[in-house]
C-alpha positions in Angstrom: 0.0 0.0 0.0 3.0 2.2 1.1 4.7 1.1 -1.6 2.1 1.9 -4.6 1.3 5.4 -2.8 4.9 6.6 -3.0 4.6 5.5 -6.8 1.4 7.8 -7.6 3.2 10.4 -6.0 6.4 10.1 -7.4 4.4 10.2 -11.0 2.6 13.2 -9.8 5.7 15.1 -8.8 7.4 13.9 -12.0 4.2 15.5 -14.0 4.4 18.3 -12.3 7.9 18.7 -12.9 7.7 18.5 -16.8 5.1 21.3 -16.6 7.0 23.7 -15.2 10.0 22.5 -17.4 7.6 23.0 -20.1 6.5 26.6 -19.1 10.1 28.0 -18.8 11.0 26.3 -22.0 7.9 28.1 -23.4 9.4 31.8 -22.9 12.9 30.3 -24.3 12.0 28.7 -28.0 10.2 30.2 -30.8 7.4 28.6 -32.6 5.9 27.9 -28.9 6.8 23.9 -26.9 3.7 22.6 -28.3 5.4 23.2 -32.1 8.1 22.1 -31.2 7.3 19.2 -29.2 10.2 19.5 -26.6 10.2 17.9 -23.2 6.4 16.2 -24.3 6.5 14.4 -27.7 8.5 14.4 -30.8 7.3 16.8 -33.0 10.6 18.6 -33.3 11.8 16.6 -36.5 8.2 17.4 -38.0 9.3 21.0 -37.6 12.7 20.4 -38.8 11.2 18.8 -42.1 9.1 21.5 -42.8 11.9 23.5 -43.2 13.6 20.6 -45.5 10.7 20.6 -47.4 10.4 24.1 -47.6 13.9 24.8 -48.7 13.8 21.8 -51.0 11.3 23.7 -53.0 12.9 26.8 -52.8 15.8 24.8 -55.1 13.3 23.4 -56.6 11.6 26.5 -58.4 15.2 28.2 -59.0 16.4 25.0 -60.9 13.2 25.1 -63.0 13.5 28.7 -63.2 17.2 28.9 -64.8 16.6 25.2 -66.6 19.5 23.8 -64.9 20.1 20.3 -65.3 20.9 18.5 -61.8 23.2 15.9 -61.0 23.2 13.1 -57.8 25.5 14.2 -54.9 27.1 11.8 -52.2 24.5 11.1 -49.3 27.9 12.1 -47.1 27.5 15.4 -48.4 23.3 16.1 -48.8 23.0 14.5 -45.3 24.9 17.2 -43.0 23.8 19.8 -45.8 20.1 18.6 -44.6 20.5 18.4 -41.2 22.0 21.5 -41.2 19.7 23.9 -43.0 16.5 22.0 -41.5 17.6 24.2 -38.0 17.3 27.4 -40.0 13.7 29.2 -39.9 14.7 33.0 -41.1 13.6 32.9 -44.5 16.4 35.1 -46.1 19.0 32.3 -44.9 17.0 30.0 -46.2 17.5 30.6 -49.4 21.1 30.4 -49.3 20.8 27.1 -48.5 18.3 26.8 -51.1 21.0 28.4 -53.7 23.7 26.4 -52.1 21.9 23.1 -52.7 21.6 24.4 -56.4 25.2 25.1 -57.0 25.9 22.1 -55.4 23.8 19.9 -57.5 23.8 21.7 -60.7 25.6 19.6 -63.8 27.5 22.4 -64.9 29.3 23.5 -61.8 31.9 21.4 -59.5 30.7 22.6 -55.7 31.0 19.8 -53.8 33.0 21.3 -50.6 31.5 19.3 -47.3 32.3 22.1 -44.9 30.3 24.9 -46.8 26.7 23.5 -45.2 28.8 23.6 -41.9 29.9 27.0 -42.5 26.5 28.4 -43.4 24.8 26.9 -40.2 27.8 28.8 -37.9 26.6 32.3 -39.4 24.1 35.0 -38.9 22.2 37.0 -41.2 23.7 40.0 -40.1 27.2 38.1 -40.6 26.8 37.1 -44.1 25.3 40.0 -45.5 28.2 41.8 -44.4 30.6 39.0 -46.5 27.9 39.0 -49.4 28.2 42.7 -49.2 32.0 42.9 -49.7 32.3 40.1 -52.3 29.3 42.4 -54.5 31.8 45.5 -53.7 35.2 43.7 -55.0 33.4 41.9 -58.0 32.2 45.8 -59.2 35.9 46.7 -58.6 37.1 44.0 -60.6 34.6 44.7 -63.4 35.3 48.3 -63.8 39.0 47.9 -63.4 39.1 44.8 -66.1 37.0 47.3 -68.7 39.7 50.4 -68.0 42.4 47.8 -68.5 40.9 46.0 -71.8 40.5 49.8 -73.1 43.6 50.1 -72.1 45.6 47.4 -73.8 43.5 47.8 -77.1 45.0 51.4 -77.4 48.1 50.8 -76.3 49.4 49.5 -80.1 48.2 53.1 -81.1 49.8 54.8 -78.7 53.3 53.4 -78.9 53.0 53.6 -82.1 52.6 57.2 -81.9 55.0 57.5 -79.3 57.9 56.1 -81.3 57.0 58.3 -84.6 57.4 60.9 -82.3 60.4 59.8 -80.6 62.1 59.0 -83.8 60.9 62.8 -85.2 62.7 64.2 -82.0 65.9 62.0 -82.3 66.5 63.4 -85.9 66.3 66.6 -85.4 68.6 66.2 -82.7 71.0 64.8 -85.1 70.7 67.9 -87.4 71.8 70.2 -85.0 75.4 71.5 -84.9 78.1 69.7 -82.8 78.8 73.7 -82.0 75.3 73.8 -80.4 75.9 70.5 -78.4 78.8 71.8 -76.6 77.3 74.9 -75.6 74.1 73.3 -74.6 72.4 75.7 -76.9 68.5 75.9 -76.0 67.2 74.0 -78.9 69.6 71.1 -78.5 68.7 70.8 -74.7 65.1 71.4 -75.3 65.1 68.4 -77.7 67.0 66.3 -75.2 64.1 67.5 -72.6 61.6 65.8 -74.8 63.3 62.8 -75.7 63.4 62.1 -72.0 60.0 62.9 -71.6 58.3 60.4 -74.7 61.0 57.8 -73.3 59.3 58.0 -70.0 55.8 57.5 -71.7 57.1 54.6 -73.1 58.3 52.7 -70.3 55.2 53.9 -68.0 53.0 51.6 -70.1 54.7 48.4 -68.7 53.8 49.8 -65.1 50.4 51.1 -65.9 49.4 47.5 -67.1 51.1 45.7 -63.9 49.3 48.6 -61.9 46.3 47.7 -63.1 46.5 44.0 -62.5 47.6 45.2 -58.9 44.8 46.6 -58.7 42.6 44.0 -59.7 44.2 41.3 -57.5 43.7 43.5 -54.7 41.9 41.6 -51.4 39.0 42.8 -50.3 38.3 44.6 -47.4 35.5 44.1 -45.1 33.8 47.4 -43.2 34.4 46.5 -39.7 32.3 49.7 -38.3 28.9 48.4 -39.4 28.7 45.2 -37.7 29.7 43.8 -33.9 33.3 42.8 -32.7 32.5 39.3 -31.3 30.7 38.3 -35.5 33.8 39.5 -37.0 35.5 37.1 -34.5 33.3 34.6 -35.6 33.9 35.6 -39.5 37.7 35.0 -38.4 36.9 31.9 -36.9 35.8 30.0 -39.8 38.1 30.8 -42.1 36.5 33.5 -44.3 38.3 36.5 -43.5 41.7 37.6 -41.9 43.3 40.4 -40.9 46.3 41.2 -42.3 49.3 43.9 -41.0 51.0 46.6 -42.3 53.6 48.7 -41.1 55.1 52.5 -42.7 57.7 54.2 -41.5 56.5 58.1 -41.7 60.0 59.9 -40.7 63.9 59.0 -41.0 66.3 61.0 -39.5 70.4 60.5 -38.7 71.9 62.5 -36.4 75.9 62.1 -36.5 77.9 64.3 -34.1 81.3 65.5 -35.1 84.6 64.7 -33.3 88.1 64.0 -34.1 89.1 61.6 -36.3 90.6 58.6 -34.2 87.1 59.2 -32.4 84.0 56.3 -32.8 81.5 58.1 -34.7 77.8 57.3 -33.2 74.8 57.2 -35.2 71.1 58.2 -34.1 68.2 56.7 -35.9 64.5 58.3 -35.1 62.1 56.6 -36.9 58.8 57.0 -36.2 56.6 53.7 -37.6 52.8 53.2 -37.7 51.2 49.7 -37.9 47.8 49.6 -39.5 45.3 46.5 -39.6 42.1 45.7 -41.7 39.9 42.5 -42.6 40.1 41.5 -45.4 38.0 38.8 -47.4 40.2 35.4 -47.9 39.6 33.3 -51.2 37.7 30.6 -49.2 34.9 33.6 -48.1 34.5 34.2 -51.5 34.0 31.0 -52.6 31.7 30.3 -50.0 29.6 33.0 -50.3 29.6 32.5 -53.9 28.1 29.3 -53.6 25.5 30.4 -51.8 24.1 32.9 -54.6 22.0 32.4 -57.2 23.7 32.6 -60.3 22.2 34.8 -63.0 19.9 32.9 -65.6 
């Protein structure tokens, strides 16, 4: 009798308990416990489908939307890619999972990088706007530097060629003039010289304008720190898809040598005064990540 009355209550106090667990788990998890069936029964995983199934059409409509032609992927890679993206409910990060899928299983691409679903479940919105943001900035860079350079390169026959009429118009009449003239330094032959030097130097500044340009180009991106939180660029850092990178100037030079005899040491002073900057930058793996997870135009 004892024994089957400490059992009721023992079940009532373990009701109990799972009610109140249930309450405080209420205010904690969005859509409310009964949704997500924590604590009470399994619905959980029929909340985590809906948002397979709901991301699963998202990829869906943009396959049959650009006519891409899919392919089979290894279940070691759709599984975690699944499992992954069936925790995310925000409906703009779904469809970068839904875009990543795409790339992932589209014929005509080669995306099959296992930790990218990994990746994308360790980030926030805010996070990879801010990466998505940078990559859009450096590929308009790109673009518009790449035009200025191909404009660049198609004139450039033309303009050497003009360059050395001119330059081979200059150097004659500097042969005319009289070797008189030359040993004076008479104003016309140093005049002539003056613009020799000058079309010479046009000349060779092409080669650096070109490399300057590819500089240019290859440039990393930088990331605007200021808009978002310390602790998500950490996390940015973290995974790989930005670093920050170092770089030091020295802004004045000066050697101060005191006089003395000359059996004397001589000592040297150096004052230099050097700055160290840092900035974030976007590494190649961020923007192939965050390329991946973009729907490519049609």
């Amino acid at each position: 009798m004892n024994d089957k009355k400490k059992v009721d209550i023992s079940s009532t106090a373990i009701e109990k308990g799972i009610d109140i667990a249930k309450g405080f788990a209420d205010k904690l998890v969005l859509p409310p416990i009964e949704e997500l069936g924590l604590l009470i029964k399994d619905q959980m995983s029929y909340w985590r489908f809906s948002n397979k199934v709901r991301i699963l059409n998202k990829a869906k409509d943009i396959c049959e939307k650009n006519n891409i032609s899919v392919k089979a992927i290894p279940p070691k890679l759709l599984c975690p890619y699944l499992d992954n993206a069936s925790l995310e409910d925000d409906n703009e990060l779904q469809d970068k999972w839904a875009a990543l899928l795409v790339n992932m299983v589209d014929s005509q691409q080669n995306i099959q990088n296992h930790v990218f679903p990994y990746i994308l479940s360790q980030l926030s919105k805010e996070e990879f706007n801010l990466l998505e943001s940078a990559l859009i900035e450096k590929n308009r860079r790109v673009e518009e530097l790449q035009k200025e350079l191909n404009d660049f390169l198609a004139d450039r026959p033309d303009v050497e060629l003009s360059l050395n009429k001119n330059l081979n118009e200059l150097k004659q009449e500097l042969e005319n003039i009289e070797e008189s003239d030359k040993r004076k330094f008479a104003s016309p032959w140093w005049k002539l010289r003056s613009k020799i030097r000058k079309v010479e130097n046009e000349l060779r500044s092409l080669d650096f304008k070109e490399t300057a340009f590819n500089r240019k180009i290859n440039a990393p991106q930088q990331i605007p720190e200021q808009i978002i939180e310390e602790f998500e660029i950490a996390n940015i850092i973290r995974l790989g898809l930005a670093k920050v990178v170092y770089e030091a100037m020295a802004d004045t030079h000066s050697i101060e040598v005191p006089g003395g005899e000359p059996d004397d040491y001589t000592t040297v002073d150096f004052d230099i005064d050097i700055e160290t900057e840092t900035s974030t930058i976007l590494t190649q793996l961020g923007e192939l990540f965050i390329d991946a997870c973009r729907e490519k135009d049609a």
